[in-house]
PALUMNU-561668 format. One line per 2 residues: for each residue z, y, x of C-alpha. Coordinates in nm, 4 decimals, decimal comma. Layout:
# PALUMNU-561668
Z Y X; ...
# end
This chain:
# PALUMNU-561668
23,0229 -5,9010 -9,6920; 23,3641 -5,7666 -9,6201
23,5335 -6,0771 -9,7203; 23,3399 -6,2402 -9,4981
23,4061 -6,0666 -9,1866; 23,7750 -6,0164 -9,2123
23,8409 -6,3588 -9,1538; 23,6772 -6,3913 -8,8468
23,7964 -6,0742 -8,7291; 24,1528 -6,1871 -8,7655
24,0403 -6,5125 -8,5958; 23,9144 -6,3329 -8,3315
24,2348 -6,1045 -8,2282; 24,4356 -6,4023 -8,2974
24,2561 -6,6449 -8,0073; 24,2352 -6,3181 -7,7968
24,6538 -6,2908 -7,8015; 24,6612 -6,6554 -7,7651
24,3718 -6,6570 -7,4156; 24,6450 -6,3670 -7,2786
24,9770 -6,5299 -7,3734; 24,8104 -6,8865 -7,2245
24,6569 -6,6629 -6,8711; 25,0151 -6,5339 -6,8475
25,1735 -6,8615 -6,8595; 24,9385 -7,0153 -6,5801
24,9973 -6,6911 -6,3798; 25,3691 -6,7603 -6,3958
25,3601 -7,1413 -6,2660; 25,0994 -7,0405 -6,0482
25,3533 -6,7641 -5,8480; 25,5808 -7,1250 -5,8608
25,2917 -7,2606 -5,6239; 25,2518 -6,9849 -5,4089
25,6685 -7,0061 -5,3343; 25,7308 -6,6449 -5,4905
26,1259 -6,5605 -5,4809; 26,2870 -6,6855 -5,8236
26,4000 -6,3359 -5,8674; 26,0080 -6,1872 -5,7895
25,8848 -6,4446 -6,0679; 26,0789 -6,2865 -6,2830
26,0017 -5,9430 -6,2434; 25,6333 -6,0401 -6,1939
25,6354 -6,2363 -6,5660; 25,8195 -5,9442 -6,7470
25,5839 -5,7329 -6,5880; 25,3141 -5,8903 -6,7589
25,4611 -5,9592 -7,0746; 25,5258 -5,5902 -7,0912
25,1425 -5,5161 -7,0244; 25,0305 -5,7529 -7,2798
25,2633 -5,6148 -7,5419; 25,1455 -5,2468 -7,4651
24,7465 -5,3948 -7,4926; 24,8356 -5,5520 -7,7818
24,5183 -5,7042 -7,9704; 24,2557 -5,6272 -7,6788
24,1677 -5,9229 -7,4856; 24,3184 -5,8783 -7,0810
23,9876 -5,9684 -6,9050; 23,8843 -5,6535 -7,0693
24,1420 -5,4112 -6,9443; 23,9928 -5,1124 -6,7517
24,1776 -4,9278 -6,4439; 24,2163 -4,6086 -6,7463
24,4394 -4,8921 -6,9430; 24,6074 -4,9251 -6,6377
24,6553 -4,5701 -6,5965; 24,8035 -4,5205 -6,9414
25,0087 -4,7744 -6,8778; 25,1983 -4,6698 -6,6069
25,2109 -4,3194 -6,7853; 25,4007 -4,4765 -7,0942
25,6079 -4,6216 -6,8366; 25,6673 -4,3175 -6,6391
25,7163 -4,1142 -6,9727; 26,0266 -4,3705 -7,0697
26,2432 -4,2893 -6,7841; 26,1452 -4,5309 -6,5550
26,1595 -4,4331 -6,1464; 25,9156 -4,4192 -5,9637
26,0195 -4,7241 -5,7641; 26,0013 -4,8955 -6,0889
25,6865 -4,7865 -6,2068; 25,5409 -4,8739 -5,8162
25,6865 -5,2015 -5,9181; 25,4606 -5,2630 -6,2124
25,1867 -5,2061 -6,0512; 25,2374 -5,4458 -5,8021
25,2905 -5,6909 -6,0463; 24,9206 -5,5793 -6,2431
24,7821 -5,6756 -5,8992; 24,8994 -5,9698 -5,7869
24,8367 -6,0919 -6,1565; 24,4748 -5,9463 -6,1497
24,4150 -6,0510 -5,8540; 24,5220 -6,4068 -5,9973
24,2175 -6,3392 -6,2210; 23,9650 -6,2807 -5,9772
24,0202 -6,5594 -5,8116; 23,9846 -6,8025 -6,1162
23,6650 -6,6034 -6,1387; 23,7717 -6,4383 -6,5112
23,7122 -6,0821 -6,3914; 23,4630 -5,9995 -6,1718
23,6881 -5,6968 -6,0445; 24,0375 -5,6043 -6,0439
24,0818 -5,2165 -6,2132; 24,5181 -5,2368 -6,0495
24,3159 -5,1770 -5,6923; 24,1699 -4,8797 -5,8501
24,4690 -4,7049 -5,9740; 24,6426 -4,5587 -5,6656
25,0179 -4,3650 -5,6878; 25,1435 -4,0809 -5,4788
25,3587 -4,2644 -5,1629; 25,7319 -4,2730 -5,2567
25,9439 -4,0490 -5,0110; 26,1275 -4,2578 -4,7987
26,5320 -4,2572 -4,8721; 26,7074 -4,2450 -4,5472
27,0106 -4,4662 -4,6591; 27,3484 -4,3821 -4,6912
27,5218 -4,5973 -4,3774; 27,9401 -4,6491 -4,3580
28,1542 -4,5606 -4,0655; 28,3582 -4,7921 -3,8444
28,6239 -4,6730 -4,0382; 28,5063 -4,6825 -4,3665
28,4260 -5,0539 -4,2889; 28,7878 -5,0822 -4,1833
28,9050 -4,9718 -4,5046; 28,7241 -5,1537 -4,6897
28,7837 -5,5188 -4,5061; 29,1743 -5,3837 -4,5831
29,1315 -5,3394 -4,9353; 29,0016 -5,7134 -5,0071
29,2252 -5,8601 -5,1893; 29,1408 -6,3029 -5,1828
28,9571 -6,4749 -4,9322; 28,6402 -6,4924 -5,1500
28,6328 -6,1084 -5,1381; 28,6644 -6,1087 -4,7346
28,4614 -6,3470 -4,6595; 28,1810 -6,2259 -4,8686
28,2332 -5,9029 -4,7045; 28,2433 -6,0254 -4,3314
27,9260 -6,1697 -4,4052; 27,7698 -5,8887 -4,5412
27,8738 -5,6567 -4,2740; 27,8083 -5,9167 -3,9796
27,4772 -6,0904 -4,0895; 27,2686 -5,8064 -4,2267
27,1592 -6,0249 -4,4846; 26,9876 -5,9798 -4,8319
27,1521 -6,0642 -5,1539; 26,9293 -6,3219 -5,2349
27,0155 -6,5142 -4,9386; 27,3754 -6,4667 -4,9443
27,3228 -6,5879 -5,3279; 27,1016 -6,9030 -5,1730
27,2990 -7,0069 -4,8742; 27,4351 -7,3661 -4,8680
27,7522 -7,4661 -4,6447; 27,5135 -7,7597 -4,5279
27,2840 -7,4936 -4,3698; 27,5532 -7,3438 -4,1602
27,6453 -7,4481 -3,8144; 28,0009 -7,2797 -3,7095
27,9741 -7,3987 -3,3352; 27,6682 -7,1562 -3,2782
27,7264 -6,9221 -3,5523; 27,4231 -6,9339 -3,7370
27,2929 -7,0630 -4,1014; 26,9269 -7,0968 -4,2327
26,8667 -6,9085 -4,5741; 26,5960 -6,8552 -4,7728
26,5228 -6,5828 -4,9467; 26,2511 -6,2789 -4,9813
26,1208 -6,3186 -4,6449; 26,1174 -6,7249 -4,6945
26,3112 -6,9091 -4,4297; 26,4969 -6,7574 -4,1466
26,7981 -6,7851 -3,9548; 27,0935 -6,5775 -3,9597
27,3749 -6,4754 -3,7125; 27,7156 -6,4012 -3,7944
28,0374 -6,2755 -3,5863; 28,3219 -6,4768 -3,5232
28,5584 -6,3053 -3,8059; 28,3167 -6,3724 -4,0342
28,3257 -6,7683 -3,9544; 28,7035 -6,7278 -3,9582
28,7053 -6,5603 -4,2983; 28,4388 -6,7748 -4,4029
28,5930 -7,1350 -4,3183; 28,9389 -7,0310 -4,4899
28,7051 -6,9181 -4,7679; 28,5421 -7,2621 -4,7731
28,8832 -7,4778 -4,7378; 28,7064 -7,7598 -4,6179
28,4054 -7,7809 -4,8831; 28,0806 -7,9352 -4,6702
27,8710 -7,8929 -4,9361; 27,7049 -7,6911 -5,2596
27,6779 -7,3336 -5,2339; 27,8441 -7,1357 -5,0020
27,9360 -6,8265 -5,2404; 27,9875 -6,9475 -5,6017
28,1109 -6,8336 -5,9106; 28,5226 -6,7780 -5,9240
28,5747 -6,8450 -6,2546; 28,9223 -6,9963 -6,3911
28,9914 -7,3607 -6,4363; 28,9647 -7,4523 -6,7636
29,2652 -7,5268 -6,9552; 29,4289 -7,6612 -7,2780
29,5369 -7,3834 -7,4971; 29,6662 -7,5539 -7,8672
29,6226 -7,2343 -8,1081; 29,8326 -7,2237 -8,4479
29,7024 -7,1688 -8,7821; 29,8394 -6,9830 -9,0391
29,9850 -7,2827 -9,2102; 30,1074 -7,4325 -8,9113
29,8636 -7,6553 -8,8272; 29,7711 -7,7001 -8,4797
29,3731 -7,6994 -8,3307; 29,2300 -7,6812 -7,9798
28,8653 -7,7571 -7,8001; 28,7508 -7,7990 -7,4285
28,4495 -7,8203 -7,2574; 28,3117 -8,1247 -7,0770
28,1306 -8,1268 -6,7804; 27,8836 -8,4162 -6,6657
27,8876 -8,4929 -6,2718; 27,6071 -8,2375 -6,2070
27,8559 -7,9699 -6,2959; 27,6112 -7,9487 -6,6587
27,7535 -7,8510 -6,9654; 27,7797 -8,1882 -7,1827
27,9910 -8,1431 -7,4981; 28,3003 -7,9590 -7,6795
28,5643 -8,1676 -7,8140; 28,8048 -8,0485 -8,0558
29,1348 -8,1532 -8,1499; 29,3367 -8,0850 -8,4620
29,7150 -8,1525 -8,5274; 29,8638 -8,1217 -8,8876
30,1556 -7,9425 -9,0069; 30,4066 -8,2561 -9,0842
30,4318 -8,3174 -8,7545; 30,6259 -7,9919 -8,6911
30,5456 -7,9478 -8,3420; 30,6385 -7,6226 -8,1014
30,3765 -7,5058 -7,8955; 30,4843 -7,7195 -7,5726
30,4314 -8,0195 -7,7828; 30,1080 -7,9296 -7,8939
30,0179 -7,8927 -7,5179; 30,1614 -8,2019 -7,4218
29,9488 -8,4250 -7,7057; 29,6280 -8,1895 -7,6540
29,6499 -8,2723 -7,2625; 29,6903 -8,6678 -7,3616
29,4163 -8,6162 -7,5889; 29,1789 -8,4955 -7,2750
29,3323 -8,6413 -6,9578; 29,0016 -8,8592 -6,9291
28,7433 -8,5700 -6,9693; 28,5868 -8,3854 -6,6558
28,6987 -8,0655 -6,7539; 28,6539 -7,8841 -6,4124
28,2713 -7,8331 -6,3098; 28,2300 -7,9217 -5,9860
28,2619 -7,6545 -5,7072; 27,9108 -7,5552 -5,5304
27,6833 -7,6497 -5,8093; 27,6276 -7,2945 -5,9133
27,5696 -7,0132 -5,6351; 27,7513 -6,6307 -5,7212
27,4323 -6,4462 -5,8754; 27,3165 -6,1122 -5,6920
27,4903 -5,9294 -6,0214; 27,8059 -6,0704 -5,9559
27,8138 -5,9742 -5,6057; 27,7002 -5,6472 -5,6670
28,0055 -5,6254 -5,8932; 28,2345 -5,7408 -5,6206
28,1106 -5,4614 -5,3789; 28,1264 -5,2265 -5,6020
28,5190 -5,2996 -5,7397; 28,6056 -5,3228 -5,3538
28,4462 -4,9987 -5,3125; 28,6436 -4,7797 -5,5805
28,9690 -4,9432 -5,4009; 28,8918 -4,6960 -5,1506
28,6915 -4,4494 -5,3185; 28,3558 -4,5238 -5,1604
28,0212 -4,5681 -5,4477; 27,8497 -4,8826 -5,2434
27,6574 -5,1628 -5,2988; 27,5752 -5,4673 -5,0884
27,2884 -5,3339 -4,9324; 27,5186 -5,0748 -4,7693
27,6165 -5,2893 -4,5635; 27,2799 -5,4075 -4,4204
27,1683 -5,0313 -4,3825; 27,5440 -4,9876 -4,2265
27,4702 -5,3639 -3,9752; 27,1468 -5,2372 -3,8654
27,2169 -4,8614 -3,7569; 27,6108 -4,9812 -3,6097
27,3672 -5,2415 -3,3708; 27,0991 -4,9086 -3,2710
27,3993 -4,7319 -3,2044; 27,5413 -4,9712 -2,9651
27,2116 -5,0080 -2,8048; 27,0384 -5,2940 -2,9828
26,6694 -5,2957 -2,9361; 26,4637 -5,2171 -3,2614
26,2281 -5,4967 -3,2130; 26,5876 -5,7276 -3,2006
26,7225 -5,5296 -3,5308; 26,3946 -5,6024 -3,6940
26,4023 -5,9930 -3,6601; 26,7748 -5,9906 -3,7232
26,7093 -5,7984 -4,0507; 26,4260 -6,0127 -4,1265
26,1299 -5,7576 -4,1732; 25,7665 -5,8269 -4,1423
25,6965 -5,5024 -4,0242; 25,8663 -5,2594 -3,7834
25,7596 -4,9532 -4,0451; 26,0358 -5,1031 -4,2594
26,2886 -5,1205 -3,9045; 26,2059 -4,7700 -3,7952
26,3605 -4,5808 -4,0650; 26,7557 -4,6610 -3,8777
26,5768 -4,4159 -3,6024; 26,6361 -4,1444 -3,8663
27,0005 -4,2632 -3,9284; 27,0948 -4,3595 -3,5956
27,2658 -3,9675 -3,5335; 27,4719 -4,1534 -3,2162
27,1377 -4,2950 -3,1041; 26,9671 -3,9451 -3,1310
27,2554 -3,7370 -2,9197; 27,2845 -4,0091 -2,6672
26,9092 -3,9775 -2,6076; 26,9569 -3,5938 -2,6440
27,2362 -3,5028 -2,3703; 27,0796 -3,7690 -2,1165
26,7086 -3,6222 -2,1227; 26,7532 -3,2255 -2,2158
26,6774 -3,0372 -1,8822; 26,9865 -2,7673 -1,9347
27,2281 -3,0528 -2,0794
# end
């Protein structure tokens, strides 16, 4: 009797592992169709393939709002923040809510798991002359212009990481991006077109940020018994990784290392060994990076949302309306706006010493 059942128990965890890995898969191409952010399909997937991994065996279209619970408590319990563990449940919903729809659950247990609201951080914003110093300490045009943009655009990482030179127009000072809120347009000050054209050097199109790596070049090593060997990369027109060619030079020949150059570079002057500039935008960790090198220049911990945080409350301070801040930041709500009221300090004395009776 055992014997018998075992089988089909196995069977039976085995095609419930293989209904949750095949849901998750159609959740993930279905975020494609609903135009979620690259970066929130990722988060959203690993999300999910975290959640299945902690279920394990049990089938997802019988998870209860107590799995959830637990969940979120393992996650809590390894160190994650509470921003993170918000995060994942967010992600539970949206795929739950997936779910529903299909008409696979006939509830959604994320909706009944609720977390204590997150204190809002009143962020840390940068002085005029803290921006000074740190436009000084740039040290190549990539650097400045990245950070004239930054500073004079307000804009999000993931748009700086998406925005193409075709989508700006230098006359009126303004490029369409895409990005978290979908597609909007930004503005940007006349240094930061300056810095930004000498940045470009007359590129019209690709990416307008993009990776700095080094050009690629011939470099003949020698073996121990004085042989000579060297490979490069070749790139196809798409700027796509297509093969590695190697090149070997024997010992009779009894060549010195400019030599070995000079036959090595015959060997490859018909291969595309650059990639083509523009094909691959700077990723949001490599900018980060950027900031933060700048930064310890100067001795100032930021990142590259200081400087949105730093746009928004320099504009309130100069008397920018918050409904203006809030489109030029790109928020859907003003909640998410109002929060510069707190750092605005000019904003609050101005208001102070004008209104107070016994000013």
């Amino acid at each position: 009797m055992h014997r018998c059942l075992l089988p089909r128990r196995n069977s039976a965890v085995k095609s419930g592992q293989a209904l949750n890995l095949e849901l998750a898969k159609r959740y993930v191409r279905w975020l494609v169709v609903q135009q979620y952010a690259a970066q929130t399909r990722y988060h959203y997937g690993r999300a999910i393939t975290k959640f299945l991994s902690f279920v394990r065996d049990k089938s997802i279209l019988k998870t209860t709002h107590f799995d959830i619970q637990e969940y979120l408590a393992v996650c809590a319990a390894s160190g994650q923040s509470p921003k993170g563990v918000r995060s994942e449940l967010y992600a539970l919903r949206v795929f739950f809510d997936f779910l529903n729809l299909g008409g696979l659950v006939k509830w959604v247990p994320p909706r009944f798991v609720q977390l204590r609201p997150i204190k809002r951080h009143i962020p840390r914003v940068l002085s005029y002359a803290e921006i000074r110093q740190l436009l000084g300490a740039t040290r190549t045009r990539h650097e400045r212009a990245l950070l004239e943009f930054l500073y004079s655009s307000g804009c999000r990482t993931g748009e700086l990481c998406n925005m193409r030179v075709e989508d700006i127009d230098f006359e009126e000072r303004r490029v369409r991006v895409r990005g978290k809120a979908g597609e909007r347009v930004l503005l940007f000050t006349p240094k930061a077109a300056k810095a930004l054209q000498r940045y470009l050097g007359g590129r019209a199109t690709g990416y307008a940020f993009v990776d700095q790596k080094p050009s690629q070049r011939i470099r003949p090593q020698r073996t121990k018994y004085g042989q000579w060997q060297c490979h490069w990369k070749i790139y196809d027109e798409n700027g796509h990784h297509r093969l590695t060619k190697f090149g070997f030079i024997g010992a009779k020949e009894n060549l010195c290392y400019r030599q070995a150059f000079e036959k090595f570079s015959q060997l490859a002057r018909n291969d595309q060994l650059l990639r083509p500039v523009g094909l691959r935008p700077l990723s949001d960790s490599a900018i980060q990076t950027v900031v933060h090198k700048i930064g310890l220049r100067v001795g100032l911990k930021i990142n590259p949302y200081s400087f949105r945080h730093t746009f928004a409350t320099h504009l309130l301070d100069n008397g920018a309306d918050i409904k203006i801040i809030q489109e030029l930041l790109g928020h859907n709500s003003i909640r998410s706006t109002q929060v510069y009221l707190h750092v605005s300090k000019k904003q609050v004395q101005r208001v102070f010493e004008r209104c107070h009776p016994r000013k």
